[in-house]
N, C-alpha and C positions, 0 to 999 in steps of 0.2 A: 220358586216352588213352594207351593204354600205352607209342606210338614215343615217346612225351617223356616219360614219368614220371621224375621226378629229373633233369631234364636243368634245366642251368644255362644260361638262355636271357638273352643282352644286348639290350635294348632301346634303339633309342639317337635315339629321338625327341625331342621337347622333352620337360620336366617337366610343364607344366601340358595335355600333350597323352598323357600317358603312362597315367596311373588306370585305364583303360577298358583298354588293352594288360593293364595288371598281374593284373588281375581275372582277363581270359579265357588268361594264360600259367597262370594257378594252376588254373584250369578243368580245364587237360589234364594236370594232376598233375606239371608242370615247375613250375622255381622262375626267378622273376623278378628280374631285375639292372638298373635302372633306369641308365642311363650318358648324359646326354644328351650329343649333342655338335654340336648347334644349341643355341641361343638365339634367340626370337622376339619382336621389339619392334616397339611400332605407328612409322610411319614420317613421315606426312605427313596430320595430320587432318585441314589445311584444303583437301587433294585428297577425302576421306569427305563433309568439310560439302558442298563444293560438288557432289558426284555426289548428295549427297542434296538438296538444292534443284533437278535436274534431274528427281528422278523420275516428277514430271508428262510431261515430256518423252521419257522413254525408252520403248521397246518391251518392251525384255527386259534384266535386271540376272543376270550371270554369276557363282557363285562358284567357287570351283577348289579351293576347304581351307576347313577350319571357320576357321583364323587369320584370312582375310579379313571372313568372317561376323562374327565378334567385335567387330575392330578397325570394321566399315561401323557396325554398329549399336552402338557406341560415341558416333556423332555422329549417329546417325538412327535418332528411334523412331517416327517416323509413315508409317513405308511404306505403310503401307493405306490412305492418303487417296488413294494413284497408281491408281486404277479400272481402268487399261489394261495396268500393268505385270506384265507376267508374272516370272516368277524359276526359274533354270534350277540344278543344281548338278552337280559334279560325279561324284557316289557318294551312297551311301546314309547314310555316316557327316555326310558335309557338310550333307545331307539331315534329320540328327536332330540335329543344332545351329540348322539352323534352325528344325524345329520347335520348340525351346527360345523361338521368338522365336514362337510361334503365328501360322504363316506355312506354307505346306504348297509344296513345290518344286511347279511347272508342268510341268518335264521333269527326268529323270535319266537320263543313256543307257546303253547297256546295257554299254558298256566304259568303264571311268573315265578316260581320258586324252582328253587337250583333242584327239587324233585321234577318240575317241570321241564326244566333245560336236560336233565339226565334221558327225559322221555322224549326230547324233540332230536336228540343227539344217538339217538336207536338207531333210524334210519342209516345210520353211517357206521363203518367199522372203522373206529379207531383205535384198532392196534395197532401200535408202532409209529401212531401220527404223535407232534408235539405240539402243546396246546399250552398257549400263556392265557396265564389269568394272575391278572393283577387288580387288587382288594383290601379291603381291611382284615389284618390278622384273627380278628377277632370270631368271622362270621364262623359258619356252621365248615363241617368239610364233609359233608356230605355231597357236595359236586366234585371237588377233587378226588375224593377218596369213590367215590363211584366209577371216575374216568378213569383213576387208574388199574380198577379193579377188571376192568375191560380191556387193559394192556395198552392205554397209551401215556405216554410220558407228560406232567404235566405239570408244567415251570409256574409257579406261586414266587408273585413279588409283591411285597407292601405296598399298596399306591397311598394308605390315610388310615387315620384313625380320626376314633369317636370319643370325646372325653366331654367331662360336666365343665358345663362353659363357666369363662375365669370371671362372666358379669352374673351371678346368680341371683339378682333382683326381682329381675321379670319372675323366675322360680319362687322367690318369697311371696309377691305380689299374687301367683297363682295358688297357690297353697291356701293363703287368707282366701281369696274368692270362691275357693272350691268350700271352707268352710259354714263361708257364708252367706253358700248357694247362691252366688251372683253368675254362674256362669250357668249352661245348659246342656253341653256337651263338651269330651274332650275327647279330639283324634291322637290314638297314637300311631305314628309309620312304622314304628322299629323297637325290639325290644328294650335298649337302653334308655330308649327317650320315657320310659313305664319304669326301669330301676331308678335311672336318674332322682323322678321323680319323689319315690318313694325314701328312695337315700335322705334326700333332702328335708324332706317333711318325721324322718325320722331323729334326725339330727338336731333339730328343731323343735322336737316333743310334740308334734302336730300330726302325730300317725293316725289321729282323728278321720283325717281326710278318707282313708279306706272303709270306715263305716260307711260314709255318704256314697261313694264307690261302690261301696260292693251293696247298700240298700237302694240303688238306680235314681236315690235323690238327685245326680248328677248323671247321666248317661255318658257313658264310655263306646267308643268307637275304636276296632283294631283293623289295621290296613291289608291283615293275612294271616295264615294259621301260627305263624312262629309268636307273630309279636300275643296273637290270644293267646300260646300256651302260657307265657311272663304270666298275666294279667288273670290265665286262669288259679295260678299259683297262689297270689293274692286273693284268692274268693272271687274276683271279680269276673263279670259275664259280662262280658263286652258285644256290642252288637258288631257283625262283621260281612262283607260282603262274599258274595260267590265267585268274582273276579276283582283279584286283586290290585285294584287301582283307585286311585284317592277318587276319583268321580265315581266307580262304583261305591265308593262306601257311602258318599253325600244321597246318591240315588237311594243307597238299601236306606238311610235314615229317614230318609224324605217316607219312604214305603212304612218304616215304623212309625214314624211322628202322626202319619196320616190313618194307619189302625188304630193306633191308640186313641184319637178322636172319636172313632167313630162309638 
């Protein structure tokens, strides 16, 4: 695509969630810079065992990231004996991790954010249903706390959490390059992987980097509206797609890189 060709694009998801970004940054004839600055670790398996000895019992099991998929069926490979259970995710990519587990999503809604899932989960009354959603502690409860406000019961277990990785090189290495405009863009997926950042470069005495940020000498990219609010916090206006998914974001940039030419 020609708004990116040769553009020096930072990716700064986890590592082991990163391979599939890299693939499709090279797609559009940009060059990719892996920077994680999450770290992702399973949290509490014996919260996974026990949702998984419920699945008789549930209606509908929620996923919200492939991390949770991983880390559930880490302690549970017999989800198909549950006849009743349906299984809902949040996007399409959450969606093709589960197929990895030959298991095909029941719902995917049309917007990927757990305001999205509250609106594709209308159609159904779930009062009185029991619905596991297993995640990281951290996220919003705005999906839980909406399900239940509709009267259905809804079993929250720890699958992971998100911490600043224990190798934070790659973070210093990015920090210089942001300052010395060697890079051209930075996607963020999530909001921590945008505090991480900041943390770091504040620790550091390098809070410099937010100038360059927030005066578009570096363009910034956010994956959806939660990770822009972080980023709007900082000053920064991040460019952002209309659908939530890493190839829409590369597409809206491609649409940006290519007005701005003109």
């Amino acid at each position: 695509m020609k708004g990116l060709e040769g553009k020096r694009i930072v990716i700064t998801r986890p590592a082991e969630r990163a391979q599939d970004s890299v693939e499709m940054v090279k797609s559009y004839g940009a060059i990719p810079i892996v920077t994680p600055t999450i770290e992702l670790k399973d949290s509490k398996p014996d919260e996974m065992i026990n949702l998984c000895k419920m699945k008789n019992e549930l209606d509908w099991l929620i996923f919200t990231s492939p991390r949770a998929i991983e880390a559930f069926f880490k302690y549970c490979n017999d989800i198909k004996s549950a006849e009743n259970l349906k299984i809902a995710v949040i996007g399409p990519k959450t969606g093709e991790i589960l197929d990895k587990y030959h298991i095909k999503a029941d719902l995917i809604p049309d917007n990927y954010t757990a305001e999205g899932m509250l609106e594709a989960f209308e159609k159904f009354d779930v009062k009185g249903m029991r619905i596991g959603l297993p995640r990281t502690m951290v996220a919003r409860y705005t999906l839980p706390h909406g399900l239940q406000n509709r009267g259905a019961e809804v079993i929250l277990a720890d699958a992971y959490k998100s911490e600043m990785p224990d190798d934070k090189s790659k973070i210093y290495e990015l920090i210089d390059d942001i300052l010395k405009k060697e890079i051209d863009i930075i996607m963020f997926t999530s909001p921590l992987t945008v505090k991480n950042l900041v943390k770091i470069a504040k620790e550091e005495n390098k809070d410099g980097i937010l100038d360059i940020l927030q005066n578009e000498e570096v363009l910034v990219a956010a994956i959806g509206p939660i990770t822009k609010k972080v980023l709007d916090a900082y000053k920064i206006d991040p460019i952002m797609p209309e659908v939530y998914t890493f190839k829409d974001m590369l597409d809206k940039l491609v649409e940006v890189m290519n007005n701005s030419e003109e």
